[in-house]
C-alpha positions in Angstrom: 0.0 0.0 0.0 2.5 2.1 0.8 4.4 1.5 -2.5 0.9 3.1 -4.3 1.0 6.0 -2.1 4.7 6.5 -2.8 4.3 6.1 -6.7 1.0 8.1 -6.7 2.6 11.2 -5.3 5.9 10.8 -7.4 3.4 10.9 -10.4 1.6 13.9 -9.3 4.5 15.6 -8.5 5.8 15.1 -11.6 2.3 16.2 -13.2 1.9 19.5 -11.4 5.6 20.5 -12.1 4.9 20.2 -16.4 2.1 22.2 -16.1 3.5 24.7 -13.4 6.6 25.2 -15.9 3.9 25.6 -18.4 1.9 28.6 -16.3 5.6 30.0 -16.0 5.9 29.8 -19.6 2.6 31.2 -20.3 3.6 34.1 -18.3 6.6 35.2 -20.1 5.0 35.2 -23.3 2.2 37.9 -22.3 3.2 40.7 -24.7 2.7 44.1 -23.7 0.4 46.6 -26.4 -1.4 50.0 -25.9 -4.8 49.9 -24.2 -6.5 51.4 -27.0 -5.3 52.5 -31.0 -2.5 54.8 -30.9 -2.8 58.3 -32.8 0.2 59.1 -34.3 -0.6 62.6 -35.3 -2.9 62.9 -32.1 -1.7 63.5 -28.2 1.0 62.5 -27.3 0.1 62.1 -23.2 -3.2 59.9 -24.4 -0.8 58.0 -26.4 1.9 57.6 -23.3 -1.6 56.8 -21.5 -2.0 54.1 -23.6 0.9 52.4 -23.2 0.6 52.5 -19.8 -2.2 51.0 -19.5 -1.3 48.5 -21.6 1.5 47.7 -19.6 -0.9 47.6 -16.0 -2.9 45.3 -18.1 0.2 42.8 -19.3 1.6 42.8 -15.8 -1.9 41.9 -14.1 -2.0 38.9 -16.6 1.6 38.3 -16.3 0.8 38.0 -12.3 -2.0 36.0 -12.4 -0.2 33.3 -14.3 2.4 33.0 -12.4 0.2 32.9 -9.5 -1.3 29.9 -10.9 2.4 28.7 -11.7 3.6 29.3 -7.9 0.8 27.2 -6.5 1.3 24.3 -8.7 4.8 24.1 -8.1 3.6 24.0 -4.2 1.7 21.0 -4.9 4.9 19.3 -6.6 7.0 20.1 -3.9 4.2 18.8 -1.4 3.6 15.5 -3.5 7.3 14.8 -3.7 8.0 15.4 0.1 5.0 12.8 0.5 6.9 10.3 -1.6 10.0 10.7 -0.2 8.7 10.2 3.4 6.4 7.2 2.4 9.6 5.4 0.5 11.7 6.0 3.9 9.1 4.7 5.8 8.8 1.6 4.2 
């Protein structure tokens, strides 16, 4: 039984670090584009706006993905602690 357990969590760990290097990933790919259409003969300060924004927008999905990344690689780190201890127990 113990075997299972160990195996299980190996698996798991193994799992939830593919797809937390995968949120990771995810979040280095978020490009970063103006809010809204640029003007280029228009204001300059609603085009700097725009950019801006653009960027508080990239970096708030950028975040949120690695988030999700950070909490996945807790579970892999969790799982594999579990298999260790179960293998030395037995």
């Amino acid at each position: 039984m113990l075997k299972w357990i160990s195996l299980g969590s190996a698996l798991l760990s193994v799992v939830s670090g593919l797809v937390a290097a995968y949120y990771w990933y995810l979040a280095s790919r978020v490009e970063i584009s103006p809010a809204w259409p640029l003007d280029i003969h228009g204001d300059r300060e609603k085009n700097v706006m725009g950019w801006v924004a653009g960027n508080m927008i990239a970096f708030t999905k950028s975040g949120k993905l690695n988030k999700r990344a950070a909490r996945w690689t807790a579970l892999a780190v969790a799982s594999s602690a579990i298999s260790i201890f179960v293998s030395a127990v037995k």
